[in-house]
MARRO-16987 format. One record per atom (N, C-alpha, C): residue number from 1; atom name; x negated, y negated, z negated. Coordinates in nm, 2 decimals, always signed. Layout:
<rs>
+-----+----+--------+--------+--------+
:   k :  a :     px :     py :     pz :
+-----+----+--------+--------+--------+
: NUM : CA :      X :      Y :      Z :
...
+-----+----+--------+--------+--------+
</rs>
This chain:
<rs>
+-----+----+--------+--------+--------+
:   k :  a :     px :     py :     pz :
+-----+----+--------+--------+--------+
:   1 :  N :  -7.78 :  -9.15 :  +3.95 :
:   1 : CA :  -7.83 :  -9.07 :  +3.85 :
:   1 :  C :  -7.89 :  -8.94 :  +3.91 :
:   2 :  N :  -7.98 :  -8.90 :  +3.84 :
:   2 : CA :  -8.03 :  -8.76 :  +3.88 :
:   2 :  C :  -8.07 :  -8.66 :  +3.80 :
:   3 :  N :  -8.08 :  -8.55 :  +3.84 :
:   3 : CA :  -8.02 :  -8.43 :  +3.79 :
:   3 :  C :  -8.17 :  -8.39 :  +3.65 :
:   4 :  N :  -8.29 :  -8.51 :  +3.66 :
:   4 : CA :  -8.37 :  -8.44 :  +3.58 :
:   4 :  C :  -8.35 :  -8.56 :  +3.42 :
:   5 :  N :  -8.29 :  -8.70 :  +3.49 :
:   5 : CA :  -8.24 :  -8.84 :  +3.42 :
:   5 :  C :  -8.14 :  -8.75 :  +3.29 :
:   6 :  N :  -8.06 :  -8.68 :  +3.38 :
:   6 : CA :  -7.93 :  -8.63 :  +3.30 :
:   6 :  C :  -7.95 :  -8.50 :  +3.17 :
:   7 :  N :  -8.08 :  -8.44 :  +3.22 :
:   7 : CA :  -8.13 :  -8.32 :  +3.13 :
:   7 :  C :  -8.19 :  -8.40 :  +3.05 :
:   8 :  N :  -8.31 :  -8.55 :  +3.07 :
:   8 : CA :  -8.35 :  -8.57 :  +2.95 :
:   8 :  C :  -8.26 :  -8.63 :  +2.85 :
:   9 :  N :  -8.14 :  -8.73 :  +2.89 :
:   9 : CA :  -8.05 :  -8.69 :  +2.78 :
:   9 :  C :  -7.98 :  -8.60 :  +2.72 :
:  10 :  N :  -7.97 :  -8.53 :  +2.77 :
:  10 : CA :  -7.94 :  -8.40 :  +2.72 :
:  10 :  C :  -8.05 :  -8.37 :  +2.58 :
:  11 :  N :  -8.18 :  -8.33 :  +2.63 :
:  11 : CA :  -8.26 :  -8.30 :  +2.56 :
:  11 :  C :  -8.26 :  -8.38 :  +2.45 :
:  12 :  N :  -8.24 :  -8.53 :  +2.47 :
:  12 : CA :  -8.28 :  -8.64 :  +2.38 :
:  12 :  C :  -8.17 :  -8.60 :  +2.25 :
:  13 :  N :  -8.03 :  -8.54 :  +2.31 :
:  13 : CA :  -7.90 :  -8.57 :  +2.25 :
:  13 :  C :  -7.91 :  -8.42 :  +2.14 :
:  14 :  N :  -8.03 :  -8.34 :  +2.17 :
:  14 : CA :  -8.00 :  -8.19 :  +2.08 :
:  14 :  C :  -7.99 :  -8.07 :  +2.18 :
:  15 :  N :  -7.89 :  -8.11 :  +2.29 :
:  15 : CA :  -7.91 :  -8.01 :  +2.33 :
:  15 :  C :  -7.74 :  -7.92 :  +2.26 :
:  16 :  N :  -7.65 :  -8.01 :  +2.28 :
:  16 : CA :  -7.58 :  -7.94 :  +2.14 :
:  16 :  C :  -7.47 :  -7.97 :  +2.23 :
:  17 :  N :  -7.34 :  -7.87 :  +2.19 :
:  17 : CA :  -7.22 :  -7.87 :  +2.32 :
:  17 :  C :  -7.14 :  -7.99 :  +2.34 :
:  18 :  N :  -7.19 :  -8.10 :  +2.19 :
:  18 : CA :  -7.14 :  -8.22 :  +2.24 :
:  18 :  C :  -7.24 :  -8.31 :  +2.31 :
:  19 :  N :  -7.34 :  -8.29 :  +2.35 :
:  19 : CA :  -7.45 :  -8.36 :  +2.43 :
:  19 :  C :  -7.41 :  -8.28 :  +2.56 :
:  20 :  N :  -7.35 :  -8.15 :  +2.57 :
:  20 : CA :  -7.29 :  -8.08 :  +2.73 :
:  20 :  C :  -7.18 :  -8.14 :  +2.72 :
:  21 :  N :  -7.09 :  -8.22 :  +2.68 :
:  21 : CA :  -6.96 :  -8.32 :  +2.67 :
:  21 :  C :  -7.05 :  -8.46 :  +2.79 :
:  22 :  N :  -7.11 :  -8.50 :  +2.65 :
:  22 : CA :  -7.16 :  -8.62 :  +2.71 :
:  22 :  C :  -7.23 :  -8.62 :  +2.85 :
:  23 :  N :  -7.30 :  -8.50 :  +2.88 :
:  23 : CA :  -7.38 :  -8.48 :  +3.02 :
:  23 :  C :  -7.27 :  -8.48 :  +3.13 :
:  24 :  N :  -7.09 :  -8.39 :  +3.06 :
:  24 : CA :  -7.05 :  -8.40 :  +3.22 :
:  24 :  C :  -6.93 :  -8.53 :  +3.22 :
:  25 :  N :  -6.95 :  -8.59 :  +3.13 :
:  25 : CA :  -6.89 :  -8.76 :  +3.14 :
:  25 :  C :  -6.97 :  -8.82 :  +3.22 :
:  26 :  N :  -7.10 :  -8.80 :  +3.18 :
:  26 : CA :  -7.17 :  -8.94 :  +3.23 :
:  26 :  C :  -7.16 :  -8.87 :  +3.42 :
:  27 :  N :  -7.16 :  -8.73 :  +3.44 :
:  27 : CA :  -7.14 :  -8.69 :  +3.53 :
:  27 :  C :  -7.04 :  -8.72 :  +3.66 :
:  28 :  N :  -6.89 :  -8.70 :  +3.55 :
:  28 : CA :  -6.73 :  -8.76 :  +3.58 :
:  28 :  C :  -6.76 :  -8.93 :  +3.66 :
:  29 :  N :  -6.83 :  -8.97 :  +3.55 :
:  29 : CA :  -6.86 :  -9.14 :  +3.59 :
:  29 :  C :  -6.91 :  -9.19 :  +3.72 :
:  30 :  N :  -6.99 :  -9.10 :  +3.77 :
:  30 : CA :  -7.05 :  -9.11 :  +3.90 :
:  30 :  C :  -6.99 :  -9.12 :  +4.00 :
:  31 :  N :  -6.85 :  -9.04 :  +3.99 :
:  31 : CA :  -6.72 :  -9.06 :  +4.11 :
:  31 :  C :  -6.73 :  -9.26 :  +4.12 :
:  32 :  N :  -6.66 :  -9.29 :  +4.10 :
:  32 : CA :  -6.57 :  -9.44 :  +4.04 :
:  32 :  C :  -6.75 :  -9.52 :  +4.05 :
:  33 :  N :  -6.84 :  -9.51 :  +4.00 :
:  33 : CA :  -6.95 :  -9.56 :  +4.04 :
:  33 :  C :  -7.02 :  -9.56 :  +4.18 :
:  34 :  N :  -7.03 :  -9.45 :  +4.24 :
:  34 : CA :  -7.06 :  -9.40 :  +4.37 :
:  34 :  C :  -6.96 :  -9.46 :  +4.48 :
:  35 :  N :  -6.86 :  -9.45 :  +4.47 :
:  35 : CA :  -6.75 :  -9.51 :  +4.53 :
:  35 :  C :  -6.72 :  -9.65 :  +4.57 :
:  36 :  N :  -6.79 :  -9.75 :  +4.44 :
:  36 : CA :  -6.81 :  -9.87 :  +4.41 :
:  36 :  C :  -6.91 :  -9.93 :  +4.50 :
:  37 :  N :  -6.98 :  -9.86 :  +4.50 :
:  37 : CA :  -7.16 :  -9.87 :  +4.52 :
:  37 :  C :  -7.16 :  -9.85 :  +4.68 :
:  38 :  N :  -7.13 :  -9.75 :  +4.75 :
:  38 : CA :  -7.06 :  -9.72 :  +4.88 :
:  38 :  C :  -6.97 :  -9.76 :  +4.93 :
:  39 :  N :  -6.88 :  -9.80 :  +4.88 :
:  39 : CA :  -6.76 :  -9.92 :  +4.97 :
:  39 :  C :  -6.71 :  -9.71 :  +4.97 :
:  40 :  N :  -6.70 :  -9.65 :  +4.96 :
:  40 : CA :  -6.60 :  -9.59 :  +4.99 :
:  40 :  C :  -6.46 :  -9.54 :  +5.00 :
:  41 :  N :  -6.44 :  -9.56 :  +5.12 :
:  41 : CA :  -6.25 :  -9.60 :  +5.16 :
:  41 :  C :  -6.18 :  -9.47 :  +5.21 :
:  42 :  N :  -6.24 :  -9.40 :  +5.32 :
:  42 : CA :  -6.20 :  -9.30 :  +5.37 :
:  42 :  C :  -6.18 :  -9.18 :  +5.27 :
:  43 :  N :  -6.12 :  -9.10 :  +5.29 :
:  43 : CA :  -6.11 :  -8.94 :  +5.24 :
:  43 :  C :  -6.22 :  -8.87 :  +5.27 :
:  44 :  N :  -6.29 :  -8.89 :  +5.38 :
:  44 : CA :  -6.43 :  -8.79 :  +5.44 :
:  44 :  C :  -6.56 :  -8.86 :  +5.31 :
:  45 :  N :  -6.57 :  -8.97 :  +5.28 :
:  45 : CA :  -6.64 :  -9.03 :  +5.22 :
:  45 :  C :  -6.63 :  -8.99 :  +5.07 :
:  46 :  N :  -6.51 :  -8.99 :  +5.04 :
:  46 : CA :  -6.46 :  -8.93 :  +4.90 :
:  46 :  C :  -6.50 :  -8.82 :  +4.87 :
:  47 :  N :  -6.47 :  -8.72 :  +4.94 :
:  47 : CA :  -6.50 :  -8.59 :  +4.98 :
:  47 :  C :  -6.64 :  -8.56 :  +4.97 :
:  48 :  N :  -6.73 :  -8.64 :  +5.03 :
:  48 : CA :  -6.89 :  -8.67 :  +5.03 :
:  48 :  C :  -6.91 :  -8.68 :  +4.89 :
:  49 :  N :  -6.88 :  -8.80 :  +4.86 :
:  49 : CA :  -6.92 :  -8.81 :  +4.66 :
:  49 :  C :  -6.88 :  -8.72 :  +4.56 :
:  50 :  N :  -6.76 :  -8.65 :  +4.60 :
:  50 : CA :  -6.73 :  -8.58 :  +4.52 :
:  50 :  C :  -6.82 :  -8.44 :  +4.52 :
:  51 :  N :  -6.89 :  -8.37 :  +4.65 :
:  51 : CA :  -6.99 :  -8.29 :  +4.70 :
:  51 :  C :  -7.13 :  -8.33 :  +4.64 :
:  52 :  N :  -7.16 :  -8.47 :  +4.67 :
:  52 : CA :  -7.30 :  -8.47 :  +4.59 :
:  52 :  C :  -7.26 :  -8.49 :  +4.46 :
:  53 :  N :  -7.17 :  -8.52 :  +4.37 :
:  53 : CA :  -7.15 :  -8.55 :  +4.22 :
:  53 :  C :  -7.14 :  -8.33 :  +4.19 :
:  54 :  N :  -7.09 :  -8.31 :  +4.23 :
:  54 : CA :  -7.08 :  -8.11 :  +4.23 :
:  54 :  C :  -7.22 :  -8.11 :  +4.19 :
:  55 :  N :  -7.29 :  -8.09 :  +4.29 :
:  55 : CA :  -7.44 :  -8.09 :  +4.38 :
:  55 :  C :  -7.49 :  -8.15 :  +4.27 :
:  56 :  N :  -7.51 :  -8.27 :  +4.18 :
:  56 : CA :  -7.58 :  -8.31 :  +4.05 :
:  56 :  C :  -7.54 :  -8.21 :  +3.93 :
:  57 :  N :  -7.43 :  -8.18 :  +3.90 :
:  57 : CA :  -7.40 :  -8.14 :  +3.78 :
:  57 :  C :  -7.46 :  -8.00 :  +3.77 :
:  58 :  N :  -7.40 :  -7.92 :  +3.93 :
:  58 : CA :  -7.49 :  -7.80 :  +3.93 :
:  58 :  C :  -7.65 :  -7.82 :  +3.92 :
:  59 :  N :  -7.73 :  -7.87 :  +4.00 :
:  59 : CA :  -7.87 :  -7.88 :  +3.95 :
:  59 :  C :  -7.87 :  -7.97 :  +3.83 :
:  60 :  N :  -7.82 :  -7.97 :  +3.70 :
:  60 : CA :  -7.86 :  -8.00 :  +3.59 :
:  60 :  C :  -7.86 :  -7.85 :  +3.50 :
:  61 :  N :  -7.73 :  -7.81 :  +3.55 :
:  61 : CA :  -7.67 :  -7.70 :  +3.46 :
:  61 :  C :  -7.79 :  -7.57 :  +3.52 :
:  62 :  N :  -7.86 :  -7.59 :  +3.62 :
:  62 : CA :  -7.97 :  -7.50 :  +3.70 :
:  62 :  C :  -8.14 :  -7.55 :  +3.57 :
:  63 :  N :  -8.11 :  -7.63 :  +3.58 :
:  63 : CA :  -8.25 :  -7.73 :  +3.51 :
:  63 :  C :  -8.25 :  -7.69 :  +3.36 :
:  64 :  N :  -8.09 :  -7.73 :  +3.31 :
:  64 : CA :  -8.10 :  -7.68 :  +3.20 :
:  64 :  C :  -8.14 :  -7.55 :  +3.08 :
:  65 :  N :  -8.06 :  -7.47 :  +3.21 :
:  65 : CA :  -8.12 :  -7.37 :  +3.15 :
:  65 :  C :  -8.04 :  -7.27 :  +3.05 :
:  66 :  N :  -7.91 :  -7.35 :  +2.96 :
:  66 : CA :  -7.89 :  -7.28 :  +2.90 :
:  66 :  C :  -7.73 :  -7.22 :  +2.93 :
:  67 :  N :  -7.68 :  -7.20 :  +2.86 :
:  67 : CA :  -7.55 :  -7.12 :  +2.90 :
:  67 :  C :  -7.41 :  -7.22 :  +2.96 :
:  68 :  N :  -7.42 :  -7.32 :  +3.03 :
:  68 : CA :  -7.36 :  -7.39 :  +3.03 :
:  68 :  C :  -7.24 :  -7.37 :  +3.18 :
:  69 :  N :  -7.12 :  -7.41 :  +3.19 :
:  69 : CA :  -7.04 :  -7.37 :  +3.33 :
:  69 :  C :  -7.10 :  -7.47 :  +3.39 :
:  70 :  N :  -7.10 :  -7.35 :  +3.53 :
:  70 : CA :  -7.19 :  -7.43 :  +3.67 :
:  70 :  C :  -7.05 :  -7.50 :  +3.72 :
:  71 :  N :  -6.89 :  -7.40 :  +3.72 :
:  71 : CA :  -6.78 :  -7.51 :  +3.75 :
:  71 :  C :  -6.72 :  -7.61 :  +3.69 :
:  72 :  N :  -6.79 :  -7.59 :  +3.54 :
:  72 : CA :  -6.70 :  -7.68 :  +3.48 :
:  72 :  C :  -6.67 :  -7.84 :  +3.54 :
:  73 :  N :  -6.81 :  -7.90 :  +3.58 :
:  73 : CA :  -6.73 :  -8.06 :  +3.67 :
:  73 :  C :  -6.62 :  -8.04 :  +3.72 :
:  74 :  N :  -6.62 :  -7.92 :  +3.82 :
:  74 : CA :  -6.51 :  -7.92 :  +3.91 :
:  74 :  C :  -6.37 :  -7.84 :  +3.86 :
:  75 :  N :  -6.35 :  -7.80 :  +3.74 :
:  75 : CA :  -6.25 :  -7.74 :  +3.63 :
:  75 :  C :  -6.22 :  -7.88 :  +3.61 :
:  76 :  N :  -6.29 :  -7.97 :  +3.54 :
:  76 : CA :  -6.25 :  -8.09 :  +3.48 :
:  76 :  C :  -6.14 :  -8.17 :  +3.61 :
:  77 :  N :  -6.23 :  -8.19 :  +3.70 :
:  77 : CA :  -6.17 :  -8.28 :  +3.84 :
:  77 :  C :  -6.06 :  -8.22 :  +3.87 :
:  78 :  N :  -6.06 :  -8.07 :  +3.86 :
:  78 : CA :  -5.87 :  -8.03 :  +3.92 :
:  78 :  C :  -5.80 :  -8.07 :  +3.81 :
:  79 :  N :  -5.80 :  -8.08 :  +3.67 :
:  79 : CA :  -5.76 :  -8.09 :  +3.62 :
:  79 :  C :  -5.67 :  -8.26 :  +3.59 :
:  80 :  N :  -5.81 :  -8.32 :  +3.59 :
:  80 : CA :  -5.78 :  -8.45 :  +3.53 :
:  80 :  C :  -5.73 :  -8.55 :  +3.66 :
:  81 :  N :  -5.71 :  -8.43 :  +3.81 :
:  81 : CA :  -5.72 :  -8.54 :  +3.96 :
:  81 :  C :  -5.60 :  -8.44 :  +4.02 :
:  82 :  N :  -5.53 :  -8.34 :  +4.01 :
:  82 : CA :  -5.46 :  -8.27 :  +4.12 :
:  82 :  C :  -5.43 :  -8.32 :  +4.20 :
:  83 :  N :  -5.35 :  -8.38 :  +4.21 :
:  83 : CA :  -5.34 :  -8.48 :  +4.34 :
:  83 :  C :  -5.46 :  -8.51 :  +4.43 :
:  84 :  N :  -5.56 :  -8.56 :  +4.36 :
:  84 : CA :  -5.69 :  -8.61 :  +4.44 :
:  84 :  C :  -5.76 :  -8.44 :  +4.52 :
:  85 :  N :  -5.76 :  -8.34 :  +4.41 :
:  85 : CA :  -5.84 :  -8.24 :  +4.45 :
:  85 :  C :  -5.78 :  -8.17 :  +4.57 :
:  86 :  N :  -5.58 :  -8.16 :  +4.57 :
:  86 : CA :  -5.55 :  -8.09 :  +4.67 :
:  86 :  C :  -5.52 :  -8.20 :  +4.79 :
:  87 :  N :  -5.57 :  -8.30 :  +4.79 :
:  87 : CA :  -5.58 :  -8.35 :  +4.91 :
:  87 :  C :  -5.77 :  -8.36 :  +4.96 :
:  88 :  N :  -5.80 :  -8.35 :  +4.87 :
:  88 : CA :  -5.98 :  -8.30 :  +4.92 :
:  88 :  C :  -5.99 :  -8.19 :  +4.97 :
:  89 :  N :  -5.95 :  -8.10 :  +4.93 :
:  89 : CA :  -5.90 :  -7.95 :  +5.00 :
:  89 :  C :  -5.89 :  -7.98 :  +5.13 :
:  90 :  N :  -5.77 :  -8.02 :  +5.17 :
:  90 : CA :  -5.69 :  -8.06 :  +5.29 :
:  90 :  C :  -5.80 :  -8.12 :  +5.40 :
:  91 :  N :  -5.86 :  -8.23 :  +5.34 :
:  91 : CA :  -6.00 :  -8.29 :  +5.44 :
:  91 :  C :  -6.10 :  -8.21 :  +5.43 :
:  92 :  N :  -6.12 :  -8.13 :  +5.35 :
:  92 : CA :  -6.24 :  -8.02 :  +5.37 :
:  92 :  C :  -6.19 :  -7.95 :  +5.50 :
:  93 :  N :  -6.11 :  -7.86 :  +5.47 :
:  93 : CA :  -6.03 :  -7.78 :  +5.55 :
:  93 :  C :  -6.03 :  -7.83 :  +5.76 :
:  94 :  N :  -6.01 :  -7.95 :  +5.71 :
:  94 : CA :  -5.94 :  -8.04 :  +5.85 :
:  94 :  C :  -6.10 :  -8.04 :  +5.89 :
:  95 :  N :  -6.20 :  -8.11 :  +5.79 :
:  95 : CA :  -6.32 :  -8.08 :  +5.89 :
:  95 :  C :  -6.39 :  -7.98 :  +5.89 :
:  96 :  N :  -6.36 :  -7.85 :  +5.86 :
:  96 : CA :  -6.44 :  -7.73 :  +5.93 :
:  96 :  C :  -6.31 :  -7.72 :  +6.03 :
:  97 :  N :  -6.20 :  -7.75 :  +6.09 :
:  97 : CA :  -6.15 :  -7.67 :  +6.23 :
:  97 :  C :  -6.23 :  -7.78 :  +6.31 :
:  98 :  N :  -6.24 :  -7.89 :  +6.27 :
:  98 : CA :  -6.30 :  -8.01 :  +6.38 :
:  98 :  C :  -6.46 :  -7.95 :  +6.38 :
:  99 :  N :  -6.47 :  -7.95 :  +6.31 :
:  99 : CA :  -6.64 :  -7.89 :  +6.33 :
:  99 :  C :  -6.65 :  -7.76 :  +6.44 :
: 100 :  N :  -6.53 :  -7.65 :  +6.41 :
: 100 : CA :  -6.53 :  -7.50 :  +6.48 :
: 100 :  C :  -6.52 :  -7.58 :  +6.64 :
: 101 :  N :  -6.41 :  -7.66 :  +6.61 :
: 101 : CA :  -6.40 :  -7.69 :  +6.77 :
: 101 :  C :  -6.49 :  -7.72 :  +6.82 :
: 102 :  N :  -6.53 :  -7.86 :  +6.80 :
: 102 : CA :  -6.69 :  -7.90 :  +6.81 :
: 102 :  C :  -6.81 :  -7.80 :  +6.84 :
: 103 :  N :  -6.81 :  -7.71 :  +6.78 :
: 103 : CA :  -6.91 :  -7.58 :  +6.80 :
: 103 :  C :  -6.87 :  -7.54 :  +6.94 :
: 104 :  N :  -6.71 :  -7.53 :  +6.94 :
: 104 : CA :  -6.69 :  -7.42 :  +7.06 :
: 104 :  C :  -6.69 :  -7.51 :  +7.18 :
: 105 :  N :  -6.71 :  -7.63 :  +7.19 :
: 105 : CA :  -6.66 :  -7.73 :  +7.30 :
: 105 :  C :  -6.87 :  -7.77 :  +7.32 :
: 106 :  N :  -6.84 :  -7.78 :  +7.22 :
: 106 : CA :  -7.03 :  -7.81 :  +7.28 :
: 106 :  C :  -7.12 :  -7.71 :  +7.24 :
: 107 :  N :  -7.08 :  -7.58 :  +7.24 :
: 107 : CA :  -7.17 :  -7.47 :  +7.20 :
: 107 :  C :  -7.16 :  -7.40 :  +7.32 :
: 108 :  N :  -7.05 :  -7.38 :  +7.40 :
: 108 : CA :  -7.03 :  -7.33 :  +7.47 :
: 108 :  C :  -6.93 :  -7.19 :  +7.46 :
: 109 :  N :  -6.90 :  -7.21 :  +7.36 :
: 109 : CA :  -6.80 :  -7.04 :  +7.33 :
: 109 :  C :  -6.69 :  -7.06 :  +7.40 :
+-----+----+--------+--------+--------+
</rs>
């Protein structure tokens, strides 16, 4: 799905805070689809879908235009995932020190 797919339903729907319900469902859905679709198994991969699924919602709520939360996907996901979200944390976290290292080991610092 893409972020201009997701405004014209919107548009089609009114434009009305239950068509901003429906936009970040169909949004939510993209995890479990993307996942499917990618064979995704790992946590870094998870991590990945859940960054471009962000990355869609925000460029809708950018497109749209109107007063809508740019965090709300990611309000919804700690909510409805804690478990999932503070172990995404954790692999975020784990790959910026492997990255810093990586910088310092082949950057030369």
């Amino acid at each position: 799905m893409k972020a201009k797919d997701l405004l014209k339903q919107y548009d089609d729907a009114g434009r009305t805070k239950d068509a901003q319900v429906e936009a970040l469902k169909a949004v939510y859905n993209e995890i479990p689809r993307l996942t499917i679709l990618r064979n995704a198994t790992t946590p870094s991969a998870c991590l990945a879908i859940f960054k471009e699924v962000d990355q869609l919602w925000r460029a809708f709520v950018r497109r749209a235009g109107d007063p809508i939360n740019p965090d709300a996907f990611t309000n919804v996901f700690k909510i409805k995932n804690p478990d999932t979200w503070q172990l995404l944390g954790v692999i975020e976290k784990t790959e910026d020190v492997i990255r810093t290292i990586r910088g310092r080991i082949c950057g030369g610092h």
